[in-house]
Every structure is written in C-alpha cells, then in structure tokens.
KEMI-194040 format. One record per atom (N, C-alpha, C): x, y, z. Coordinates in steps of 0.1 Angstrom, whole numbers, plus 5000, padded with zeros to 4 digits. Each point is the difference from the previous one (the first is absolute). Last residue first. Example, Ala and Ser with C-alpha at 12.3 -4.5 7.8 and 13.67 -1.06 7.14 Angstrom:
! KEMI-194040
512849785071;500950115000;499250115008;500349434999;499150125000;500950125000;
This chain:
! KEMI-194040
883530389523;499749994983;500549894993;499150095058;501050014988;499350004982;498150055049;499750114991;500949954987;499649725044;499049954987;499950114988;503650025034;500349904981;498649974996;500450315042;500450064989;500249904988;496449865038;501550004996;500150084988;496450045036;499649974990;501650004998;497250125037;500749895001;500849954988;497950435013;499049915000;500549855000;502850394993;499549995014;498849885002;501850064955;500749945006;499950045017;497050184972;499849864995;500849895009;500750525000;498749945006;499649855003;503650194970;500350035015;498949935009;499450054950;501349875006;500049995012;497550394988;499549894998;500749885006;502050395000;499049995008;499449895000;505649994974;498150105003;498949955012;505150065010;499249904997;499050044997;504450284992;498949975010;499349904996;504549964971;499250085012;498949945006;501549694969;501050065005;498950165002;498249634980;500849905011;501250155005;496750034960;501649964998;500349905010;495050094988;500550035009;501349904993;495250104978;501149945002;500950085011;493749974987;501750055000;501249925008;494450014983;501249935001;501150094996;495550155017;500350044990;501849905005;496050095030;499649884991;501150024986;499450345041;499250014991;500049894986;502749935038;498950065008;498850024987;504549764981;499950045014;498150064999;503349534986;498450124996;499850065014;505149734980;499150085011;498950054992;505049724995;498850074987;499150015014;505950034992;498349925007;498950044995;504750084986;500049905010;498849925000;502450364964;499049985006;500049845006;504150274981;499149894994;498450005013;504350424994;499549855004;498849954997;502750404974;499149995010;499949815005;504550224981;499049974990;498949995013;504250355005;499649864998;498749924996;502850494985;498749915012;500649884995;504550215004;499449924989;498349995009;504750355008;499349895003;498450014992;505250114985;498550075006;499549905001;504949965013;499149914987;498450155005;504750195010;499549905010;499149974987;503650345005;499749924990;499749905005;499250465020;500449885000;499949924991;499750525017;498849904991;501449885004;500250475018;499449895010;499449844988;502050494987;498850015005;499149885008;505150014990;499250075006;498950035001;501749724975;500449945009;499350065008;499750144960;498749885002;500649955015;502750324980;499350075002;498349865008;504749894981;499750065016;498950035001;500449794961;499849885013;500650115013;499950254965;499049964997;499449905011;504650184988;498950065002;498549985010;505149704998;498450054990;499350075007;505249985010;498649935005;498950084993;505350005000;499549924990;498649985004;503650265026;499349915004;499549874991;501250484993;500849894999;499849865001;496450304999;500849994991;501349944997;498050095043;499449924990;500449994987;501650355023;500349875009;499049874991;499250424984;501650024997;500449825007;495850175013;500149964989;501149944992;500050245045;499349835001;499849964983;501850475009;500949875005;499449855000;497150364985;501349974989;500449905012;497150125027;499549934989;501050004988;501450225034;499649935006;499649894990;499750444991;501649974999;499949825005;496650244998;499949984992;501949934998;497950155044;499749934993;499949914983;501950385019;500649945006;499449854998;498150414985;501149964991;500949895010;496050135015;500049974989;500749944993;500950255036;499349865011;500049894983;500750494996;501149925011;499549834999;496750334989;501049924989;501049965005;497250135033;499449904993;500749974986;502050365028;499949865007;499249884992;499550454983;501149955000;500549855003;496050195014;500149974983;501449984996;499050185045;499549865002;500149944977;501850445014;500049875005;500149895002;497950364980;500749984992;500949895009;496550165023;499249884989;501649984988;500550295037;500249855005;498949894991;500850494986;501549945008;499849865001;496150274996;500649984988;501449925003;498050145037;498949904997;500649944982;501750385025;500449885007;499749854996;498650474979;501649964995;499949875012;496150225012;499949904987;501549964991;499850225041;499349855003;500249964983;501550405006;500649935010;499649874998;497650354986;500749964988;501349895004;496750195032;499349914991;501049954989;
C-alpha cells in the first residue's frame, strides 16, 4: 500500500513539474513576443483589437425603413400599407389571383 501511494505521490509531483515546465516556457515565449513588439514600434492596443478580430471597418448604419408602396383593406376592413418588399400580404394576393394589377394597389 505504501508502494502505491509513494508511486501515486511521484507521478502527481511529475506531472506538476511538467505543468510549470510547460508555464515557464510559455511565459518565456510571451517576454520574447513583447520584447519583439516593442521593437517593432506596434501599439498595444491596435494589437490587441487586431486580435480579438475587430476591424477598422464603418459600424454599420440602420437604414431608414422604406416608404409604403400600396394601400390594401384587408379581410377585417382595416386600411393597410404594404412596402412592395417581402411576402405579399393575403389580401393583395387574393385580389391579384382574381385578376386585379399590383398598380391598382399603388398610393
């Protein structure tokens, strides 16, 4: 038993070892890339925005809603407008299976 558990002590000191190994090699790693930037002359700051993926791209702006196209009384008698852009309401739709031209809907 005292076998196993000195074995079990051993390979956690180990494996802890090996993870500052790993630490300090990483940290070395990071001086070298700083130290390299620093010569370099490169802002901070436009690395760090480089890295997290941002772009000096415009934020994009809503654009203003479109103007209402057509005027429609749908099913329950209550005038409504339609842009002209997505699905065709029901109403419009019906109207225009019936023969009816989308410019008599214009405004």
């Amino acid at each position: 038993a005292l076998d196993k558990l000195t074995i079990v002590v051993q390979e956690r000191q180990e494996a802890e070892e090996a993870d500052r190994a790993a630490q300090a090699e990483q940290e070395a790693k990071l001086a070298a890339i700083a130290e390299q930037i620093a010569q370099d002359g490169i802002d901070v700051e436009a690395l760090i925005s480089a890295l997290a993926g941002e772009t000096k791209t415009k934020a994009k702006t809503k654009r203003a809603p479109r103007p209402a196209k057509y005027k429609y009384t749908d099913v329950s008698g209550e005038e409504k407008t339609w842009t002209g852009q997505g699905r065709t309401p029901s109403a419009i739709q019906e109207q225009l299976d019936a023969g009816k031209s989308l410019d008599d809907f214009l405004i």
